[in-house]
C-alpha positions in Angstrom: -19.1 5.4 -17.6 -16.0 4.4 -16.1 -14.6 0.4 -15.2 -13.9 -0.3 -11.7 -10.7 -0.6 -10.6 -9.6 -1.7 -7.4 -6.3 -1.3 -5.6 -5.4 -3.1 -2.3 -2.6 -2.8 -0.3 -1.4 -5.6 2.8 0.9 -4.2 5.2 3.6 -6.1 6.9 1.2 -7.9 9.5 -0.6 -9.8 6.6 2.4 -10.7 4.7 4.5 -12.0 7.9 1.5 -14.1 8.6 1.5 -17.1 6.1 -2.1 -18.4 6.5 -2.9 -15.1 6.7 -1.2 -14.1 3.4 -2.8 -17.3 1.7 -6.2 -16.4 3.0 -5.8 -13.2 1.4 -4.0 -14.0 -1.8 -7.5 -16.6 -2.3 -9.6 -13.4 -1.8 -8.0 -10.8 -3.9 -7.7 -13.8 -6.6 -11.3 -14.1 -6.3 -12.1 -10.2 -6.1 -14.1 -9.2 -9.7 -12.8 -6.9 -12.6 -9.6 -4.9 -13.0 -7.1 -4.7 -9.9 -3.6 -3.8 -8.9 -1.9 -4.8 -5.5 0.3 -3.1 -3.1 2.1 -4.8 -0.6 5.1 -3.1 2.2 7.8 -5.1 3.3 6.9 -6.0 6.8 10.2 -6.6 9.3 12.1 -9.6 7.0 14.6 -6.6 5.6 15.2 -5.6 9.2 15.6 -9.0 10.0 18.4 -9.6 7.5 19.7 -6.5 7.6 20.4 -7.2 11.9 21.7 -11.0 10.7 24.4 -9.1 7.9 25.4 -6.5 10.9 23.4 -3.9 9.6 21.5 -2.1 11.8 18.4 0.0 10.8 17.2 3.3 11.7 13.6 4.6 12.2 12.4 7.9 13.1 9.0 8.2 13.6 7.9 4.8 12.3 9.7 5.8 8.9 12.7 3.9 8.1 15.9 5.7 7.5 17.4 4.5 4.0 21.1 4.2 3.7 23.4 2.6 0.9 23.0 -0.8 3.1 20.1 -0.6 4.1 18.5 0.3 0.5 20.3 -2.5 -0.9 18.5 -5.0 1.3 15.0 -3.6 0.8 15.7 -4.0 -3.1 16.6 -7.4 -2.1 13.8 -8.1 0.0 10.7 -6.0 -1.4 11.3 -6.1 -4.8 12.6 -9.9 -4.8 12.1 -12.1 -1.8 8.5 -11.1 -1.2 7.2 -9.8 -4.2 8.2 -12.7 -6.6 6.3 -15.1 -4.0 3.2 -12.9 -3.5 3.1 -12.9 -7.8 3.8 -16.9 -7.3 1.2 -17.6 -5.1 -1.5 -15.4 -7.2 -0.4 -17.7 -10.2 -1.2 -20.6 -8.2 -4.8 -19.4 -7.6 -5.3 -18.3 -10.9 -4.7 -14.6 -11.1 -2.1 -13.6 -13.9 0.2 -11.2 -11.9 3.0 -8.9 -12.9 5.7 -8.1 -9.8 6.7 -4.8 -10.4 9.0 -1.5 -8.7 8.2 1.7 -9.5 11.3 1.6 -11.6 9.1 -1.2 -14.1 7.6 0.4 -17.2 8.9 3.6 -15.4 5.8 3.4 -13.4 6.3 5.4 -10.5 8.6 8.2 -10.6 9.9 10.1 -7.5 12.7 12.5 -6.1 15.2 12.2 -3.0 13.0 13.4 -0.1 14.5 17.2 0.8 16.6 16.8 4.1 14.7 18.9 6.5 15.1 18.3 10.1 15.7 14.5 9.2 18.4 12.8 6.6 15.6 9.9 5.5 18.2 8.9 3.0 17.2 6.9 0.1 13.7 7.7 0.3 11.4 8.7 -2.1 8.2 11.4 -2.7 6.2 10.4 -5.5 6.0 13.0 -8.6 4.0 10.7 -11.0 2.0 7.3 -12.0 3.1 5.9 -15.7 -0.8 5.4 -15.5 -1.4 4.3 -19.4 1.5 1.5 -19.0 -0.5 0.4 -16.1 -3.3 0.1 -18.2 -1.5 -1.8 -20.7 -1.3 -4.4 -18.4 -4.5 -4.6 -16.6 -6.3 -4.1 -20.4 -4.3 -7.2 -21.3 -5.5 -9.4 -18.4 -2.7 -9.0 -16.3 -2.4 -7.8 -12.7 0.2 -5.5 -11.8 1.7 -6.0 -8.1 4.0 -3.5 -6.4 6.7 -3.6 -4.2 7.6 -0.1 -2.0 10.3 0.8 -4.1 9.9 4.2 -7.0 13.0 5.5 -8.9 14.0 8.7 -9.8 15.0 8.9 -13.2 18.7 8.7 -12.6 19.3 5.2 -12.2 18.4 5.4 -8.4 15.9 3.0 -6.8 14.5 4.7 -3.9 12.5 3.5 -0.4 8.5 4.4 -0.6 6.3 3.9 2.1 3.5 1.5 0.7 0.4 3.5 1.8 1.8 6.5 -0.2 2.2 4.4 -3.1 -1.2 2.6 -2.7 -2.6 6.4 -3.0 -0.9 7.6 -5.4 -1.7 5.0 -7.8 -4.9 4.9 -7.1 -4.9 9.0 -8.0 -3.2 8.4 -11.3 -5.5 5.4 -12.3 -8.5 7.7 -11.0 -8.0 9.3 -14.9 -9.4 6.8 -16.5 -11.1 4.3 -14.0 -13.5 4.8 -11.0 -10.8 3.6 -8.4 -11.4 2.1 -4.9 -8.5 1.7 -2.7 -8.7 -0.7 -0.2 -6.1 -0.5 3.0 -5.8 -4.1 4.8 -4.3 -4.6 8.2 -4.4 -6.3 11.1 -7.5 -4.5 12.5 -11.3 -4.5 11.3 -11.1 -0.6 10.7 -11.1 2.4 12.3 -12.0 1.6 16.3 -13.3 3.2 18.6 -12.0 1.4 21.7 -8.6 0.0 20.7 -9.5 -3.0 23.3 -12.3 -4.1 20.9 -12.0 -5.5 17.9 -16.0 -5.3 16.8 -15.7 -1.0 17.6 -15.2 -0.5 13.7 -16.4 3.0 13.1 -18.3 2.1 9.9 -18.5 5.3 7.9 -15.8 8.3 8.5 -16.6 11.3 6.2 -14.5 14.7 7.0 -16.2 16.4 9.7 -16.4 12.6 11.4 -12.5 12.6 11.1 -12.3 16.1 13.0 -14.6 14.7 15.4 -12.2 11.7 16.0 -8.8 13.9 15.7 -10.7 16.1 18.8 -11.6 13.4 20.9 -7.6 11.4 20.1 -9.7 8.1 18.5 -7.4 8.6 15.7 -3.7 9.1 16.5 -0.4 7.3 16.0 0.1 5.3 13.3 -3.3 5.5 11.7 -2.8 9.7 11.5 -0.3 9.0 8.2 -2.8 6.2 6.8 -6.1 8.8 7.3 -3.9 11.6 5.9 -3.4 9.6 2.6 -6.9 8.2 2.4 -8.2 11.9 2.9 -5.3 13.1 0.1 -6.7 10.2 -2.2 -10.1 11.2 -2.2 -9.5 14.9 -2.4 -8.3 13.9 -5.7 -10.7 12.1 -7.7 -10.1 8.6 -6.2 -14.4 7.2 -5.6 -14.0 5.8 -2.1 -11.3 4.4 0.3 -11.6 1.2 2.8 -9.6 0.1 5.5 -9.9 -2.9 7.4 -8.9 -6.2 7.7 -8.7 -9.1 4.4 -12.4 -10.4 4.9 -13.1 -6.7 3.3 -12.1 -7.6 0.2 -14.8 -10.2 0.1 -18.8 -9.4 -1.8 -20.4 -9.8 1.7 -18.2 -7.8 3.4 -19.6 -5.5 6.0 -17.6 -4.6 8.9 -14.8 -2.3 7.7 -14.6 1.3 7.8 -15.9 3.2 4.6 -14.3 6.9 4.4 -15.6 9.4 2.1 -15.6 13.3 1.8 
C-alpha cells in the first residue's frame, strides 16, 4: 500500500492576492501527510520587467522568454516569491524547502523546438529527480517549487507551472499514490461562467468530450484539462481543481476529474 502524497499548485491570482495567499498558506500548512507545492509567478516579473524597460511578450497566454526577460523570472519566481511563500509556511509551522528545478537536479528539461513560435528560454520537461524528492519529504521537509527547470547545461529555463505541477506528480506517482490539486480563482470547472456555484463536480473522459462539444471548456482551461487528463493517463490517482477552500477535509465543491 502506497502513502499519500499531495501536490498543489496556486496560480498567479492566489499569490497576487495577500489574504488570499495567507488563507491558503494556513490550509496547505494544515493539509495531512506528505506534500509538495507548486506555485507560478503571477504578473510581478512583468511588472518589473515594464518598470526596467523591458517589455514582455506573450503568444497565446505563454510568455515568450528572452535573455531579459529570463533573468527577471529567476529573479522573481525563484527569489522574490518563492523565499516568502517558504517564509510564510515556516511561520505556520510547515518545514519548507524553496526549490528550481535546477535544485537537487530535480527537474530536468530541454529548449522547446522552435516550431512556428521562438518561445525562447522555455522549457519541456524530460524528467523528475523523484527519489531526491523523497529525500526530502521522508525527512519531514516540504519541497516548494518555483516555474523554473534546467537543462543540464548550466541553463535555467521558463516552465509553465501546471506542466510542472503534472509532471511531478507523474514522477512521484512511482512510489506514492499522488493527488494533484490545481487552485485558482474559480470553484472548478463551470458550467455558466456567470456563476460561481455551476461547479461541474465530477468530469471523467467522455464528460470532457461532452464539454469540448458543447465549448463549456475552452480558453485557458483547455491547457489545464490537457495536463490533468496527461497526469492521470499516467499513473497519477486523481486530479482536483478549484479554489483554496479545496484543500480543506470538508471540502466539497470543486471539480473531481478522473478517467
Amino acid at each position: 500500500m502506497k502513502e499519500k502524497l499531495s501536490i498543489v499548485k496556486i496560480g498567479g491570482n492566489v499569490i497576487e492576492n495577500k489574504e488570499e495567499l495567507a488563507k491558503f498558506l494556513n490550509f496547505f500548512s494544515e493539509l495531512k501527510g506528505a506534500k509538495i507545492l507548486v506555485h507560478g509567478g503571477g504578473k510581478l516579473a512583468t511588472q518589473l520587467a515594464a518598470k526596467l524597460g523591458i517589455e514582455s511578450q506573450m503568444v497565446n497566454g505563454r510568455r515568450v522568454t528572452d535573455a531579459k526577460s529570463l533573468e527577471i523570472i529567476t529573479m522573481v519566481y525563484g527569489g522574490l516569491t518563492n523565499k516568502n511563500i517558504v517564509a510564510s509556511l515556516q511561520a505556520n509551522g510547515t518545514n519548507a524547502i524553496g526549490l528550481s528545478g535546477a535544485d537537487g537536479n530535480a527537474i530536468q528539461a530541454h529548449k522547446r523546438p522552435v516550431k512556428e513560435v521562438d518561445f525562447g528560454f522555455v522549457g519541456d520537461i524530460d524528467g523528475i529527480n523523484a527519489s531526491f524528492l523523497n529525500t526530502l519529504i521522508t525527512t519531514g521537509v516540504t519541497p516548494v517549487f518555483c516555474a523554473l527547470s534546467h537543462d543540464g547545461e548550466g541553463n535555467i529555463l521558463n516552465t509553465n507551472a501546471d506542466t510542472i505541477a503534472s509532471e511531478v506528480a507523474i514522477g512521484m506517482s512511482k512510489i506514492y499514490e499522488t493527488t494533484l490539486y490545481y487552485c485558482f480563482e474559480k470553484k472548478g470547472v463551470l458550467l455558466d461562467i456567470k456563476n460561481e456555484n455551476s461547479v461541474v463536480t465530477d468530469i471523467n473522459t467522455s464528460k470532457y468530450q461532452e464539454l469540448l462539444e458543447q465549448k463549456i471548456i475552452a480558453d485557458g482551461m483547455l491547457p489545464k484539462l490537457e495536463n490533468c487528463f496527461h497526469a492521470l493517463h499516467n499513473n497519477v490517482n486523481k486530479v482536483c481543481l478549484g479554489d483554496i477552500e479545496m484543500i480543506q477535509p470538508n471540502a466539497k465543491l470543486f471539480t473531481s476529474i478522473t478517467l
